[in-house]
C-alpha positions in Angstrom: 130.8 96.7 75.4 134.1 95.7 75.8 136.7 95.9 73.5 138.4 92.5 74.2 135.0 90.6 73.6 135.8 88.5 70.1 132.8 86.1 68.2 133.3 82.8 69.8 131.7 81.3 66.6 132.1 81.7 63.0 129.3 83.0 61.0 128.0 79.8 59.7 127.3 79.4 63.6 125.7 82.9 63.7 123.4 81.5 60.7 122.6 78.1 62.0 121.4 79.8 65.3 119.6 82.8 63.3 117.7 79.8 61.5 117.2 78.1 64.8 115.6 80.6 67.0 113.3 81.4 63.4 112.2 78.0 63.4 111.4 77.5 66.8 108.9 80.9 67.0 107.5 79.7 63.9 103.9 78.2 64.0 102.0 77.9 67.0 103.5 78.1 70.3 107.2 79.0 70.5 109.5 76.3 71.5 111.4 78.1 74.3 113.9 74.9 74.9 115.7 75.5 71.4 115.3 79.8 72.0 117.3 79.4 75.2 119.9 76.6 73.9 120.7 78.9 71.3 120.6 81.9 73.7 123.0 79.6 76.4 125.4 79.3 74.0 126.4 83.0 73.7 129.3 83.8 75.7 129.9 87.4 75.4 128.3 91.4 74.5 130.0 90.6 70.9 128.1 87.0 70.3 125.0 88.6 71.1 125.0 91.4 68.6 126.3 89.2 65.9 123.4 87.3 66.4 121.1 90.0 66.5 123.1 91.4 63.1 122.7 88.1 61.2 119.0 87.5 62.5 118.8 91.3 60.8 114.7 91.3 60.3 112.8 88.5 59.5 109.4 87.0 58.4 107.4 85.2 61.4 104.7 83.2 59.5 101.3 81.5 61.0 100.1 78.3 59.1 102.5 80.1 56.1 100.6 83.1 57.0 103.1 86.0 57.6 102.5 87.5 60.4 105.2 90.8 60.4 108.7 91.4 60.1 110.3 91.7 63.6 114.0 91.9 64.8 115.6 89.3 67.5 114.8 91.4 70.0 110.8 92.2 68.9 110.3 88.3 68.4 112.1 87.6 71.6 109.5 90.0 73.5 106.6 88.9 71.8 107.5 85.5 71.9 108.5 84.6 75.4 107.0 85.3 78.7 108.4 88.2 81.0 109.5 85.1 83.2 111.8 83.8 80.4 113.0 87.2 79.1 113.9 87.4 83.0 115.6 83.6 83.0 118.0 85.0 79.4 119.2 88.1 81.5 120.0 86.3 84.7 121.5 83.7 82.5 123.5 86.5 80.2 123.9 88.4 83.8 126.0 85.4 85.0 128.3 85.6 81.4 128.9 89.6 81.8 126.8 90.3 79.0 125.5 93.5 80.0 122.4 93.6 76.7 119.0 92.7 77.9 116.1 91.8 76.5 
């Protein structure tokens, strides 16, 4: 990771697109237009481990069922089809971000 990467949001940001990516994998289906809005905006190695930091581990629910705790990364894999994991690292490719998922 480079050293000269800095957030390019505050943490209130970080939060709203924690909450945003939670929401969208909620329930049934995932809504993969919001995950890769969120995931778009992210313009660095340093934005996408604050994100990953401030999603921390969280409850997926079914119907208010919970269904496990996962990180980002485990509800991005479980969530979204080896053709869209493929579409975020091409997309974070283009950035320089070097993480994968």
């Amino acid at each position: 990771i480079s050293k000269g990467d800095k957030l390019s949001y505050s943490q209130a940001d970080f939060n709203r697109f924690a909450s945003m990516i939670q929401e969208a994998t909620n329930g049934i289906g995932t809504d993969t237009s919001v995950v890769f809005e969120v995931l778009d905006k992210l313009n660095n190695n340093t934005d996408v481990l604050q994100l990953m930091k401030t999603y921390g581990r969280r409850t997926n629910t079914f119907f208010m069922l919970p269904l496990g705790r996962y990180t980002l990364t485990q509800l991005l894999i479980s969530e979204l089809s080896a053709g869209d994991r493929k579409k975020i690292n091409e997309m974070f490719a283009k950035k320089g971000i070097t993480l994968t998922i």
